[in-house]
C-alpha positions as CSV (number, residue, x, y, z in Angstrom):
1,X,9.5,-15.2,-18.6
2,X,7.2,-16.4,-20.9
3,X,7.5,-15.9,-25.0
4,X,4.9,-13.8,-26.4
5,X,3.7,-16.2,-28.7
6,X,2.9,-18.3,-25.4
7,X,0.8,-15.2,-24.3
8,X,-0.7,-14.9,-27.8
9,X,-2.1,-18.5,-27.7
10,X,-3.0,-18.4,-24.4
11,X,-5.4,-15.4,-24.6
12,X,-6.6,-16.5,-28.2
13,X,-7.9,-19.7,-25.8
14,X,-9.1,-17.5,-22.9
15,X,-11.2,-16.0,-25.5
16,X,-12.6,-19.0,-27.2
17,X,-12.7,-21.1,-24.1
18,X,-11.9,-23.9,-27.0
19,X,-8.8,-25.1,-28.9
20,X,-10.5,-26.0,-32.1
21,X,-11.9,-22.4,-32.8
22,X,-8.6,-21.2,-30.9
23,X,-6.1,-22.8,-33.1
24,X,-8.3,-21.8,-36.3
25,X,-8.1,-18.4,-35.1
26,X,-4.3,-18.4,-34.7
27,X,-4.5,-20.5,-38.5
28,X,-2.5,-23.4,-36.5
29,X,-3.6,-26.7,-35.7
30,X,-4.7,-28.1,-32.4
31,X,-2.1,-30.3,-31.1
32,X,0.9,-27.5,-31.2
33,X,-1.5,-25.1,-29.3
34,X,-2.5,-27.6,-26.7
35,X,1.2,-28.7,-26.3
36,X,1.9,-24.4,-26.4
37,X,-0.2,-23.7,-23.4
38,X,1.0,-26.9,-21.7
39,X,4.7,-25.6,-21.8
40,X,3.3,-22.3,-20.7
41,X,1.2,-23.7,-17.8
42,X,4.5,-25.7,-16.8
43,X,6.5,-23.0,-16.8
44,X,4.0,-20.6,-13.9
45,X,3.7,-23.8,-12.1
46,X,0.0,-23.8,-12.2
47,X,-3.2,-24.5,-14.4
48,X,-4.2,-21.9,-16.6
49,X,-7.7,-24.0,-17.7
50,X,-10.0,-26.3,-16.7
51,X,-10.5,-29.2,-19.4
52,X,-13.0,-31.4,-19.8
53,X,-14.9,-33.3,-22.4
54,X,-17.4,-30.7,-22.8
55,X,-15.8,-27.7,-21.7
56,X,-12.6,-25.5,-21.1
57,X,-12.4,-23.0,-18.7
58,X,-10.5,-20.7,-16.9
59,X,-8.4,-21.5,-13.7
60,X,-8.3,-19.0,-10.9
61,X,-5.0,-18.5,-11.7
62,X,-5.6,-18.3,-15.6
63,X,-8.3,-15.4,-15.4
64,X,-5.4,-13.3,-13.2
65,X,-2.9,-13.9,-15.8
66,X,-5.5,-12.1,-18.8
67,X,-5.6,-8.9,-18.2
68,X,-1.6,-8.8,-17.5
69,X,-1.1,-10.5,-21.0
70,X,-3.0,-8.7,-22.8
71,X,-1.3,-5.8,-21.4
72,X,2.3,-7.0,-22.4
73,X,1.1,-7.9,-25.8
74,X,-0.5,-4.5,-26.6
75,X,3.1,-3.2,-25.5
76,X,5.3,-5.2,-27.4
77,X,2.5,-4.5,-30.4
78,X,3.4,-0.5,-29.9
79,X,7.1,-1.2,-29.1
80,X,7.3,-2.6,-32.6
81,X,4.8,-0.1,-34.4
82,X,7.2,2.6,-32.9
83,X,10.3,0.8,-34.2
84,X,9.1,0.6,-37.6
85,X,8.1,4.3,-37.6
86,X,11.4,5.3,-36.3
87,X,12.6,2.8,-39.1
88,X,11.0,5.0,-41.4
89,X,11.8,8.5,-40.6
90,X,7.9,9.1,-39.1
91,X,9.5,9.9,-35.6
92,X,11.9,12.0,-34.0
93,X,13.6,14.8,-34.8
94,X,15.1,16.5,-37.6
95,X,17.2,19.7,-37.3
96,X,17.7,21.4,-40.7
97,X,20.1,25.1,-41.4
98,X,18.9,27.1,-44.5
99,X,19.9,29.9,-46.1
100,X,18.4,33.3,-46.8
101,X,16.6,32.7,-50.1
102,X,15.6,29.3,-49.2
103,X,13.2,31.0,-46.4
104,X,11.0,32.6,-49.5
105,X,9.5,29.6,-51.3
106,X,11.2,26.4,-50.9
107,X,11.9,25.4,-47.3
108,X,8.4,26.6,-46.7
109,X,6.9,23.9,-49.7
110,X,9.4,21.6,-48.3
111,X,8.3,21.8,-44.7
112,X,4.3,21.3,-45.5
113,X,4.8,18.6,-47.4
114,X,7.1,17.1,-44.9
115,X,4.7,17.8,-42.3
116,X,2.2,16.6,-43.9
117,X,3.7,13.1,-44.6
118,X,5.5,12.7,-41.3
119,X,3.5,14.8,-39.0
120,X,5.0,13.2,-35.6
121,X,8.8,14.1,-36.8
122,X,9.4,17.4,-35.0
123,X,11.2,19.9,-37.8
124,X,13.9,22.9,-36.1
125,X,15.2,24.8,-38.5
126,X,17.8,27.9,-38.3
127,X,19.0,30.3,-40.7
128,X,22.6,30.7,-41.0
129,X,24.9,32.1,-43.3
130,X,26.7,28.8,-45.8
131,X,30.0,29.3,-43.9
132,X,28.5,28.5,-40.8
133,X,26.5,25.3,-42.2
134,X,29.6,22.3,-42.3
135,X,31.2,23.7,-38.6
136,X,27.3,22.8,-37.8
137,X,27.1,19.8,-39.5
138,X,30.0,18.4,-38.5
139,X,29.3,19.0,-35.0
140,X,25.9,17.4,-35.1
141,X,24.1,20.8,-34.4
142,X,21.9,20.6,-37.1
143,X,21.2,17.3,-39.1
144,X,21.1,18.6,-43.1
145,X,21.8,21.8,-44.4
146,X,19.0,23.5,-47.3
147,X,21.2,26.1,-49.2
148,X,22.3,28.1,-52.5
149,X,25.3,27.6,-53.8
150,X,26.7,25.7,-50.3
151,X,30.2,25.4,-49.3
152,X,31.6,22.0,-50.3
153,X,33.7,19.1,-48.3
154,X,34.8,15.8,-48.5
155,X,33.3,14.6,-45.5
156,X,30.0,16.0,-46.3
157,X,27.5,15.3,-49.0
158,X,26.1,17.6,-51.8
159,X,22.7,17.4,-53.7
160,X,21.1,19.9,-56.1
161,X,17.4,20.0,-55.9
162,X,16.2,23.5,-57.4
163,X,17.9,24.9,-59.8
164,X,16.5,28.8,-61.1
165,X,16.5,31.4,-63.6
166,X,18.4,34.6,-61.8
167,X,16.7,37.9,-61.1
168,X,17.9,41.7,-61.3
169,X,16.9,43.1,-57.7
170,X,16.4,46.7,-57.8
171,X,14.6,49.4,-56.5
172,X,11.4,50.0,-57.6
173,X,12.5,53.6,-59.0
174,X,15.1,52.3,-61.3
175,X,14.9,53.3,-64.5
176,X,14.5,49.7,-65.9
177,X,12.5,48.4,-62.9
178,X,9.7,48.3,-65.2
179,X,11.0,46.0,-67.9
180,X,9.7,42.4,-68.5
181,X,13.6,41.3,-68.9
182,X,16.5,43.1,-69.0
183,X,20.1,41.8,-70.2
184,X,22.5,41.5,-67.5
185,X,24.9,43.7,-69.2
186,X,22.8,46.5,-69.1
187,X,23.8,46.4,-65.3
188,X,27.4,47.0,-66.1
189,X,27.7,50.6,-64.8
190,X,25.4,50.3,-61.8
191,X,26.9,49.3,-58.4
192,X,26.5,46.0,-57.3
193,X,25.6,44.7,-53.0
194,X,26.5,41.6,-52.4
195,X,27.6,40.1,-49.0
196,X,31.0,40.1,-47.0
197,X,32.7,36.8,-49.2
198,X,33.5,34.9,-45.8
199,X,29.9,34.4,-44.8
200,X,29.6,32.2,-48.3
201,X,32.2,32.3,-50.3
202,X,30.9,29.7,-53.1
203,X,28.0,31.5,-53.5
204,X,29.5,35.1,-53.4
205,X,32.0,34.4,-56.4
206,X,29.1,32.5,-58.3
207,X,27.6,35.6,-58.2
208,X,30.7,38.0,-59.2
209,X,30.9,34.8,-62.1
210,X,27.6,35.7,-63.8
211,X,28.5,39.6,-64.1
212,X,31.9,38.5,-65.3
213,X,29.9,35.9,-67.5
214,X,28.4,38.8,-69.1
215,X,31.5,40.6,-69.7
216,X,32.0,43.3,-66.8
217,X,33.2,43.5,-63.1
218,X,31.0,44.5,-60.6
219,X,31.6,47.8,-59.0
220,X,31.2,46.8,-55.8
221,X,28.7,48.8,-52.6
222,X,29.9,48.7,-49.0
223,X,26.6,46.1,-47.1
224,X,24.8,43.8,-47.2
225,X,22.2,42.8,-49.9
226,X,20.1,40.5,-47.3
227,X,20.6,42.8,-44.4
228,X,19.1,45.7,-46.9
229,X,16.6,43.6,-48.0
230,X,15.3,42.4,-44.5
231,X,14.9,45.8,-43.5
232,X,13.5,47.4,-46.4
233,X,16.3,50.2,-47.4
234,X,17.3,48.2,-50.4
235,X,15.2,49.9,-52.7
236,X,16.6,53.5,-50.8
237,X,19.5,53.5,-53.2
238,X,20.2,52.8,-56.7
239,X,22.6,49.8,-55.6
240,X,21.1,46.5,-57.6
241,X,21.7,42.7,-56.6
242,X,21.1,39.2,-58.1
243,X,18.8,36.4,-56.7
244,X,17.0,32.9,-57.5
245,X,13.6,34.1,-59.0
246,X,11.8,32.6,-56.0
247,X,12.7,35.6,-53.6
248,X,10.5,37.7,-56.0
249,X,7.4,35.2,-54.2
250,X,8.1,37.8,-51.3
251,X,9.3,41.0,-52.3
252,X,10.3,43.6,-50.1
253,X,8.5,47.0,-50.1
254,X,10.2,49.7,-52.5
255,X,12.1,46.5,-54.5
256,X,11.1,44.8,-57.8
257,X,12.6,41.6,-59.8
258,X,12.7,41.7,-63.0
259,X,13.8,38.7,-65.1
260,X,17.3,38.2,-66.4
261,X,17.2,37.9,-70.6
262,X,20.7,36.5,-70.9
263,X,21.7,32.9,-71.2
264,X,23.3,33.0,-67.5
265,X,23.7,29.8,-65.4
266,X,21.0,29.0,-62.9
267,X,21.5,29.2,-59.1
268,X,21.3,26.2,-57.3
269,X,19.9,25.0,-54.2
270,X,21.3,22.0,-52.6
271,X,21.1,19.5,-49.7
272,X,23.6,18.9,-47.2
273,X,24.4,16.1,-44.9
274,X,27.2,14.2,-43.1
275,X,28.7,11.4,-45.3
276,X,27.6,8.4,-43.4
277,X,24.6,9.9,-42.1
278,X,21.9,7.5,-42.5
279,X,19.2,8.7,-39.9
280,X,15.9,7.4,-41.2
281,X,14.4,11.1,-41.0
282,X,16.9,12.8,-42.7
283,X,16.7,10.0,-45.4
284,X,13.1,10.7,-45.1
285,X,14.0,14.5,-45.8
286,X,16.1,14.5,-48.8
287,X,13.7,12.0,-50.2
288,X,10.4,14.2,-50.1
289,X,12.9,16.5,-51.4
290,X,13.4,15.2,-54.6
291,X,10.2,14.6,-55.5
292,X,8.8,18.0,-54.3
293,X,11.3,19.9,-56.7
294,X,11.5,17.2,-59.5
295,X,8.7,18.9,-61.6
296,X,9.8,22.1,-60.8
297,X,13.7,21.1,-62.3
298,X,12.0,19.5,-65.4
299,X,10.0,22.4,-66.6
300,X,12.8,25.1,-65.6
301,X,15.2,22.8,-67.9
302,X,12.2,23.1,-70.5
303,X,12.5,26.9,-70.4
């Protein structure tokens, strides 16, 4: 089989039907090409050119061999275009879990700008509740996890890329719906819904943390916060919750947010991967990550 570079001189030649310009083409010099084609003459068994003093040109034999070479050397051109891509996360396929309030505002500015960089990288993602993300994970169902407050493991890796302010959800009939800020203890008597703990147990007691933080315990309402949300009947009672501030991009109907005036701890949103994982487009991922949310973390740290 003949090397490529063999191919590569040979149709640089074919083209030039000369070896000065040829080898000045290929920035060589003439005696290595001459000898190049020589071996690659000897090893078809046949004459690829016709030489004389005042011209070269192409056997029978050489002008069915073109086509066929140039062929092979687009292919190996694209074989290793593709490899590099590959190489750099700008192919394939990248299968990301998220949680609920990672839906509102930042999977979506994650996803364009992914997109936009690696537009031949197909993106799945599929909501699923924290607890669910590592069995995934570990079982190569989805490639990284985007998530608040995510459950933790040794054999996984953690990083925070959003941290935000926490928000008071509550119907838009509450008496202090219409506040710029409220103080979380003003919340103390009202009841709280929150989530069954097992579907994300970090995030749950983070949650029951910040009302304790403020010096109360949560009475606590039978449902689900997401699933009242998602359906609108949230705002139907005078139950309230607590959220990143970026849910309050999408608000549900009958539901406001109103700003949190105590000193709590941020919520924070982290990526998730297999330790050891070092598939070029989930590298590519939690990249693009970093630097969509940097500015964001800055200024929220300025705040």
């Amino acid at each position: 089989m003949p090397e490529l570079r063999h191919l590569r001189y040979f149709i640089a030649v074919a083209e030039e039907l000369n070896f000065s310009r040829a080898a000045r083409r290929l920035h060589m010099a003439q005696p290595p090409l001459s000898l190049a084609i020589r071996q690659l003459e000897q090893e078809l068994g046949t004459e690829l050119f016709q030489r004389s003093t005042r011209e070269v040109t192409l056997t029978e034999a050489g002008r069915a061999l073109v086509d066929g070479a140039r062929r092979t050397l687009a292919e190996a051109e694209r074989a290793v275009v593709s490899t590099k891509r590959a190489a750099a996360g700008d192919v394939g396929q990248l299968r990301v879990a998220f949680s609920w309030s990672v839906r509102y505002e930042t999977l979506p500015a994650l996803g364009r700008e992914f997109r936009a960089r690696h537009p031949d990288v197909e993106l799945l993602a599929q909501e699923m509740w924290n607890a669910q993300m590592l069995p995934a994970l570990r079982s190569g169902a989805v490639d990284v996890a985007l998530a608040l407050c995510p459950e933790s493991s040794p054999d996984t890796v953690e990083e925070v890329v959003r941290n935000e302010p926490v928000v008071a959800v509550l119907g838009a009939g509450h008496p202090l719906a219409g506040e710029e800020a409220i103080a979380l203890s003003a919340l103390a008597e009202e009841p709280f819904v929150f989530f069954p703990r097992e579907l994300a147990p970090r995030l749950h007691d983070v949650l029951i943390g910040l009302c304790r933080q403020a010096g109360f315990e949560p009475q606590r309402r039978t449902g689900s916060f997401h699933t009242g949300w998602d359906l609108g009947i949230l705002g139907d009672s005078r139950a309230v919750a607590l959220a990143p501030r970026s849910v309050a991009s999408r608000q549900s109907d009958g539901i406001v947010t109103v700003p949190l005036s105590d000193p709590v701890d941020r919520l924070e949103t982290s990526l998730v991967w297999r330790e050891g994982d070092s598939s070029p487009a989930r590298v590519a991922f939690c990249t693009l990550a970093r630097s969509v949310f940097v500015q964001d973390s800055k200024r929220e740290s300025r705040m």
